[in-house]
TORDOBA-49074 format. One record per residue (C-alpha): residue number from 1; x, z, y. Coordinates in steps of 0.05 Angstrom, whole numbers, plus 32768, in hexadecimal, padded with zeros to 4 digits. Layout:
N
{NUM; {X; Z; Y}}
...
***
This chain:
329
{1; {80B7; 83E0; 8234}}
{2; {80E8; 83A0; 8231}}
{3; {80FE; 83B5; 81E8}}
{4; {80B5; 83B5; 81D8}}
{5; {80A7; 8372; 81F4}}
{6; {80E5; 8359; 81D9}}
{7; {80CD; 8371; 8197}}
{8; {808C; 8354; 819B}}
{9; {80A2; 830F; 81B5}}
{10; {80B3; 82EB; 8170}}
{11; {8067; 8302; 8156}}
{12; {8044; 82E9; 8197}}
{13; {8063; 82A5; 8195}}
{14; {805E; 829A; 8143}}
{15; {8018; 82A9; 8152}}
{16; {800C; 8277; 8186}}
{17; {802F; 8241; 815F}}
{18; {8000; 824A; 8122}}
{19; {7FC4; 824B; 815A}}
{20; {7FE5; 8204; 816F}}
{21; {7FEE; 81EB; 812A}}
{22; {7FA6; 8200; 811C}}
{23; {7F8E; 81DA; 814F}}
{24; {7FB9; 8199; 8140}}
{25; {7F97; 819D; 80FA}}
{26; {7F53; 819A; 8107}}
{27; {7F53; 817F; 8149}}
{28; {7F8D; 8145; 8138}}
{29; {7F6C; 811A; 810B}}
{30; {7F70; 80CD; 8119}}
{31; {7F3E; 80A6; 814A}}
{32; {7F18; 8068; 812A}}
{33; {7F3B; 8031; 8151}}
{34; {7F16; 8002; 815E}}
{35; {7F04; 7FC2; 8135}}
{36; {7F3F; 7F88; 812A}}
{37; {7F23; 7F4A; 811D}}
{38; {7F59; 7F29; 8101}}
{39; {7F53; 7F56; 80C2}}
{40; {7F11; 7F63; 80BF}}
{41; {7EF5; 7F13; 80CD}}
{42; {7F24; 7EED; 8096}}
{43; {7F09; 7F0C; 8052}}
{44; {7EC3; 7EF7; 807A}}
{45; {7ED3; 7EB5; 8052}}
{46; {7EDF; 7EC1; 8013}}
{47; {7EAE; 7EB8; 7FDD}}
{48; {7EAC; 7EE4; 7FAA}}
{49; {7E7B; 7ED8; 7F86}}
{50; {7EA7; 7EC9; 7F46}}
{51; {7EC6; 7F13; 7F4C}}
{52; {7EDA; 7F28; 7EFC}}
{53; {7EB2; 7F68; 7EE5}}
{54; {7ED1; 7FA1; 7EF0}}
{55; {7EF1; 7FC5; 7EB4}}
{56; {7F0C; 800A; 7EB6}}
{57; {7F53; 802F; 7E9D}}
{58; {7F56; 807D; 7E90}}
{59; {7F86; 809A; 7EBB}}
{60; {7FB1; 80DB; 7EAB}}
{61; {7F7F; 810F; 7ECB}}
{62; {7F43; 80E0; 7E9C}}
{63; {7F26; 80BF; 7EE2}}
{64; {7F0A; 8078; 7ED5}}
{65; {7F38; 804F; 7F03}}
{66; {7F15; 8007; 7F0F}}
{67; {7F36; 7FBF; 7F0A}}
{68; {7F32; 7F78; 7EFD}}
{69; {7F4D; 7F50; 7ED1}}
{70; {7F55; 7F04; 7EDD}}
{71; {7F65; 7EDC; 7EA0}}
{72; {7F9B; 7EAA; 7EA0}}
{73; {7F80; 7E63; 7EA7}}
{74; {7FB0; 7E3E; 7E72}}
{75; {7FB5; 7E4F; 7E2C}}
{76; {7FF8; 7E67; 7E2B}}
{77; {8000; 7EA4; 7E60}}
{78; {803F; 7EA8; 7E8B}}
{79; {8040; 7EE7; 7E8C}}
{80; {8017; 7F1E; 7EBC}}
{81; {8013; 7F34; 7F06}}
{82; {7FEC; 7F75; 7F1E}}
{83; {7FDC; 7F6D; 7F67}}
{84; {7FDE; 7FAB; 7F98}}
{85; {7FA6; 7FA2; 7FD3}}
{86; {7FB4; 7FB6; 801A}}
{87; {7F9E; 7FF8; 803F}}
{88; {7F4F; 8007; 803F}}
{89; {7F4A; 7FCF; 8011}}
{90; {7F37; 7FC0; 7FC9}}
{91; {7F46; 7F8E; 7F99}}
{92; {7F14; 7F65; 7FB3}}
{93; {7F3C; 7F55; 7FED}}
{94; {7F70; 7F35; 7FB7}}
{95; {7F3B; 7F07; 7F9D}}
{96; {7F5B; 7EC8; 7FBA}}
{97; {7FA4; 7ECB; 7F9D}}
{98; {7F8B; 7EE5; 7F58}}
{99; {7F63; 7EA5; 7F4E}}
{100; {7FA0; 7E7C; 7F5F}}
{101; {7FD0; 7EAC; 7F3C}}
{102; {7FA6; 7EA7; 7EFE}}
{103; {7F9B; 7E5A; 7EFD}}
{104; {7FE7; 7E58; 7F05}}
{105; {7FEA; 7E77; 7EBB}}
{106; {7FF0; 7EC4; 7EC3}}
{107; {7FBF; 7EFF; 7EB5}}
{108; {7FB7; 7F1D; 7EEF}}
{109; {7F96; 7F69; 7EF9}}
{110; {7F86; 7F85; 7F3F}}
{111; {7F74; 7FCB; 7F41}}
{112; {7F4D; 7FF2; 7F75}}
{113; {7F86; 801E; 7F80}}
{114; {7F68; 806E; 7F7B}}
{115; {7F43; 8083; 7FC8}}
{116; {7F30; 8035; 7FCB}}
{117; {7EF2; 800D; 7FB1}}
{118; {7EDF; 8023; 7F68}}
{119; {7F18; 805B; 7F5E}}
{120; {7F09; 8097; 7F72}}
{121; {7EF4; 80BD; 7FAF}}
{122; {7F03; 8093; 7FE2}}
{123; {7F39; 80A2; 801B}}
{124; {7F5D; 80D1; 7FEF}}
{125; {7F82; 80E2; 7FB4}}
{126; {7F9F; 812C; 7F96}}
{127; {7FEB; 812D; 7FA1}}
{128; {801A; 80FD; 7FBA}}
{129; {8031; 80D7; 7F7C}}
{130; {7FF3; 80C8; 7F57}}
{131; {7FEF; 8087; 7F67}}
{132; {8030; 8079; 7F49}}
{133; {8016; 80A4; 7F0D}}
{134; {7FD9; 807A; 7F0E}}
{135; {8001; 802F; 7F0C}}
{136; {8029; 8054; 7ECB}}
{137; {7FE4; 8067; 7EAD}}
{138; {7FC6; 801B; 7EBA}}
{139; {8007; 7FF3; 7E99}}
{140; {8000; 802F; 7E59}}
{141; {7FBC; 801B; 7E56}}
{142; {7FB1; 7FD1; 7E67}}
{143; {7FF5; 7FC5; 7E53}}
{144; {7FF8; 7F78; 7E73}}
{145; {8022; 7F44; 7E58}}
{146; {806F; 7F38; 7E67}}
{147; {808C; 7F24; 7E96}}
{148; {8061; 7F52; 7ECC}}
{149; {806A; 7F49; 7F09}}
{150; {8049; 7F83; 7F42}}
{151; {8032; 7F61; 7F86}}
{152; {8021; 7F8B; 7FBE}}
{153; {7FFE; 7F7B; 8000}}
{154; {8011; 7FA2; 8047}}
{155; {800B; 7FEA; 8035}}
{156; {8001; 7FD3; 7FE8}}
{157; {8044; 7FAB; 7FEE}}
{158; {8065; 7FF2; 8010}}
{159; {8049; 8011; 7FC8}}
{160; {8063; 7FDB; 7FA4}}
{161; {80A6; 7FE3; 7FC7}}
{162; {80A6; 8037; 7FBB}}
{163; {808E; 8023; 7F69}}
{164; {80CE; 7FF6; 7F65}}
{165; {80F7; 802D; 7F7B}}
{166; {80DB; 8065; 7F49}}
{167; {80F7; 8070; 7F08}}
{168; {80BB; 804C; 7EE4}}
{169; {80CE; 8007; 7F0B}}
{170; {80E0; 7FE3; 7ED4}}
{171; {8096; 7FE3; 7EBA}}
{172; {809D; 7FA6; 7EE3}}
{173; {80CE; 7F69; 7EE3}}
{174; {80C6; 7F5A; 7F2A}}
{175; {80AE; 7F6F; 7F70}}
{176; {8086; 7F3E; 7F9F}}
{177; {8082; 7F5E; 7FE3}}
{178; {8041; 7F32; 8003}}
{179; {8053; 7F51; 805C}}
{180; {8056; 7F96; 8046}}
{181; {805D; 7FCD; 8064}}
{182; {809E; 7FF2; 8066}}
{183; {80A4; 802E; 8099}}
{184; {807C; 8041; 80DB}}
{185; {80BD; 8045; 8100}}
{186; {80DE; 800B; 80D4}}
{187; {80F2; 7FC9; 8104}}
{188; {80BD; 7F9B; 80E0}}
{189; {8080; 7FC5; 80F2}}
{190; {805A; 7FB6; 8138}}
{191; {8038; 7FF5; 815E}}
{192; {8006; 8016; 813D}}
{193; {8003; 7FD7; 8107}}
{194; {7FF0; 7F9E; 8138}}
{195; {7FAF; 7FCF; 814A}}
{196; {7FA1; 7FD7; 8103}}
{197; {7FA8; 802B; 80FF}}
{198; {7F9C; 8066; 8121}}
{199; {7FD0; 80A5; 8107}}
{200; {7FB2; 80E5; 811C}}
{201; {7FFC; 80FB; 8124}}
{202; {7FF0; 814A; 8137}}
{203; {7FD5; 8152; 80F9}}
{204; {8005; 812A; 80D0}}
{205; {803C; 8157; 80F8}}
{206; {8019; 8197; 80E4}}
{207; {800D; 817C; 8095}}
{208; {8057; 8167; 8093}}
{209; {8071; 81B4; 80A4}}
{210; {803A; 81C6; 8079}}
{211; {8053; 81A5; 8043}}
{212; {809A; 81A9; 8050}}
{213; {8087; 81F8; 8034}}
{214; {8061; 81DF; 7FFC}}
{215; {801D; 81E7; 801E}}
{216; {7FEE; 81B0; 800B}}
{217; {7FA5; 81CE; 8013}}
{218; {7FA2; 81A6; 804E}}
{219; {7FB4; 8161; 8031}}
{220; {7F6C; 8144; 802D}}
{221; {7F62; 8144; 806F}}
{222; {7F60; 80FC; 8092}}
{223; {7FA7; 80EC; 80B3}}
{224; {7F97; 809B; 80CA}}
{225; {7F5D; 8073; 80D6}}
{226; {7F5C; 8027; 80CA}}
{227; {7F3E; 7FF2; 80FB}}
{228; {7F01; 7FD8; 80D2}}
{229; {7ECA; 7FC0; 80F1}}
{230; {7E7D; 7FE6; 80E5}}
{231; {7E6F; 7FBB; 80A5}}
{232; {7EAC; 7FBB; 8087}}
{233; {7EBC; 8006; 8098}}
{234; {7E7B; 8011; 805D}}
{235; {7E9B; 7FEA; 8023}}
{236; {7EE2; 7FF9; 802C}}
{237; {7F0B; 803A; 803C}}
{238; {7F16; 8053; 8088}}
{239; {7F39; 808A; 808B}}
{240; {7F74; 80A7; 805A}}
{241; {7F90; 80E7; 804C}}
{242; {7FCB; 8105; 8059}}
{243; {7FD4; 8100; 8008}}
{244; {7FBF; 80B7; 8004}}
{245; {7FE4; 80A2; 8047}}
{246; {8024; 80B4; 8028}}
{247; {801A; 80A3; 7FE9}}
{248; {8007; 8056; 7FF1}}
{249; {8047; 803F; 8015}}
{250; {8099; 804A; 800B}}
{251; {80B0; 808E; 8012}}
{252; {80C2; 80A8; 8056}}
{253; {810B; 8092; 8043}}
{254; {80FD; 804F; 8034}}
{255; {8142; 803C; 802C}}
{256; {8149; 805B; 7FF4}}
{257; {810B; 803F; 7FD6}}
{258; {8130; 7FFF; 7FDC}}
{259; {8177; 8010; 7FCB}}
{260; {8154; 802D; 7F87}}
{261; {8134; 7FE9; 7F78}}
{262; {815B; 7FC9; 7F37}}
{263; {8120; 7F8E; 7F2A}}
{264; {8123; 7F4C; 7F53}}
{265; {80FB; 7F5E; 7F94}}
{266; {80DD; 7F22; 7FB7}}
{267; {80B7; 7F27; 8006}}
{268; {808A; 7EF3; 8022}}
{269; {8069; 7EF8; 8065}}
{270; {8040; 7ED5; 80A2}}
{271; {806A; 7EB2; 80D1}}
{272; {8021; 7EC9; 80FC}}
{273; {801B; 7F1B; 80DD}}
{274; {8008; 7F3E; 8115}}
{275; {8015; 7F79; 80F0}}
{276; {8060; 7F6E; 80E9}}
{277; {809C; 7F52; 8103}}
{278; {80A7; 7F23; 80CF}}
{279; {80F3; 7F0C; 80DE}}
{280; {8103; 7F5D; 80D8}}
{281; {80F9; 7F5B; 808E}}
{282; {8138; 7F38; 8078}}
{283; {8160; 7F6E; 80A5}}
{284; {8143; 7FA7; 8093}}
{285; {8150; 7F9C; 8045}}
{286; {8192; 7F85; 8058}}
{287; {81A3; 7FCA; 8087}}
{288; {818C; 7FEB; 804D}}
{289; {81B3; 7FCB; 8017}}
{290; {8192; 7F9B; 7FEE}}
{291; {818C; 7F55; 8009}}
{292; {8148; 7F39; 7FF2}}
{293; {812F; 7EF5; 7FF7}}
{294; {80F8; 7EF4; 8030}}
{295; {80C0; 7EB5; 8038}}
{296; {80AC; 7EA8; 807C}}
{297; {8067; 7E82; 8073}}
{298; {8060; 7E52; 80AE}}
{299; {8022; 7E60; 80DB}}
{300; {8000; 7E96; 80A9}}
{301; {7FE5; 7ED6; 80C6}}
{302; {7FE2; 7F1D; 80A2}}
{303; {7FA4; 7F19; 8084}}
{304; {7FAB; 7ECE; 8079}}
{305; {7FEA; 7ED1; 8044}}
{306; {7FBA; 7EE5; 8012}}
{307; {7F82; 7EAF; 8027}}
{308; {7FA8; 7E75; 8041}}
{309; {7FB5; 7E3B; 800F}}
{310; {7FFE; 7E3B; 8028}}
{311; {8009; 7E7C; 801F}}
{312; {7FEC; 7E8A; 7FE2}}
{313; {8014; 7E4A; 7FBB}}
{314; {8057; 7E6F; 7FD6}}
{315; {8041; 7EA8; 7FB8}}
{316; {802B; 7E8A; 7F77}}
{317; {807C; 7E64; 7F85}}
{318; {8094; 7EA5; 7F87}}
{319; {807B; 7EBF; 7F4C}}
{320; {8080; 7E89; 7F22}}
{321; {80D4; 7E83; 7F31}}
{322; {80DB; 7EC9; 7F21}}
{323; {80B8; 7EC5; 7EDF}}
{324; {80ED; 7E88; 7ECE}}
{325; {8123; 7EB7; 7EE5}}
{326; {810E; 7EF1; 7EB9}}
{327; {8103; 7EBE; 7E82}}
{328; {8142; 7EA8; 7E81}}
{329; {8164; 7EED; 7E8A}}
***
């Protein structure tokens, strides 16, 4: 009787771990957290009323991917920036630095990155790696003028940050880092993003096993939720999937990402983010071998270094002196 229970042991429990990680998957989604107004109030202010039309590129897999395109305001262009918008966003949210960046001289181009605004289904993508596949496919197509720099915002900076680490970085001649986000467990990030997400970590436990043995039918299924408010929550994008969570920031070994980088790399962040710790920045590049130069904007908030005056002159600074630097290389 004991060598039969014995026997029978290993099946018993590999059958009540698939029970468990049945019921992590359906049953550990993310909660809606609720509403922060100090992302959700700012864009309340912006007028947008002279928003560019959108215009669409064809991406590998022939989907119409939407962006705008804001012409340089002097006759001679100084070359070209494409902005990267921040988590649940669109390129609407960018409205306020193109303007500036464009009246400083550059074409600028903000797409709706695919699962956001006019790309796509929104809160999801089809594999991990199309949106890099997707930047690729929008320089081919658009193919902005030299010297390009790529800006990303908070989780758009993070994809900025894993682009300038892939083998296709030097589609670009810089990297502008606007607070981004780096790692979950990385020293600049706050809890749960200053409020700002909700991970529904039993199920990102059970897709990461899952896809550790190449099993992705699973990877649509919503891993974090995003603290927008009721009205805001119906124009943007609150919830990701597991596919689109881990494809719009660094890899999970972000050092690398940033020990691969060859371009100039530039951050600038909030004095005020509530989102991150914005004296860790500086460190953690440093820890992970590549000292970067990191603006701390006096008295500027997350949402606000992409709306302040302040902020968005040292970010129009930034990008001007790396232009001269790549001119003169």
């Amino acid at each position: 009787m004991s060598i039969e229970l014995h026997a029978v042991m290993p099946v018993v429990a590999f059958c009540v771990g698939l029970a468990i990680m049945a019921v992590a998957l359906v049953k550990g989604g993310p909660k809606q957290p609720p509403p922060l107004a100090s992302i959700n109030e700012p864009f309340k202010s912006v007028d947008t009323s002279d928003l560019p039309p959108i215009e669409r590129y064809t991406a590998r897999d022939n989907a119409q991917l939407a962006y705008r395109r804001y012409a340089s305001g002097i006759t001679r262009v100084r070359g070209s920036a494409v902005l990267i918008h921040g988590s649940s966003a669109s390129g609407v949210s960018l409205h306020t630095l193109a303007k500036a960046l464009a009246a400083a001289g550059y074409d600028v181009y903000v797409p709706d990155m695919r699962g956001h605004g006019e790309s796509g289904k929104k809160g999801t993508i089809a594999y991990i790696g199309q949106l890099e596949d997707d930047l690729s496919d929008f320089i081919d197509a658009v193919q902005p003028a030299g010297p390009r720099t790529l800006a990303g915002f908070s989780a758009g900076g993070g994809f900025a940050l894993r682009f300038a680490g892939d083998a296709r970085q030097m589609a670009f001649d810089r990297y502008v880092l606007l607070a981004p986000f780096i790692h979950q467990d990385a020293p600049t990030t706050r809890p749960s993003v200053g409020g700002w997400v909700n991970v529904g970590l039993p199920r990102v436990i059970v897709l990461v096993i899952l896809n550790k043995l190449h099993i992705r039918l699973f990877n649509h299924l919503p891993t974090v939720a995003y603290a927008l408010s009721a009205e805001a929550a119906a124009k943007l994008t609150p919830q990701y999937s597991y596919n689109l969570m881990q494809n719009f920031r660094p890899h999970e070994n972000y050092r690398a990402d940033i020990r691969a980088t060859r371009q100039p790399v530039e951050v600038l962040v909030g004095a005020d983010d509530e989102a991150f710790h914005a004296e860790a920045f500086a460190a953690v590049f440093e820890e992970a071998g590549r000292a970067v130069p990191v603006t701390i904007v006096p008295g500027v908030a997350h949402i606000a270094l992409t709306l302040d005056a302040s902020a968005v002159a040292a970010i129009v600074a930034a990008v001007s002196e790396h232009t001269g630097e790549v001119a003169l290389s």
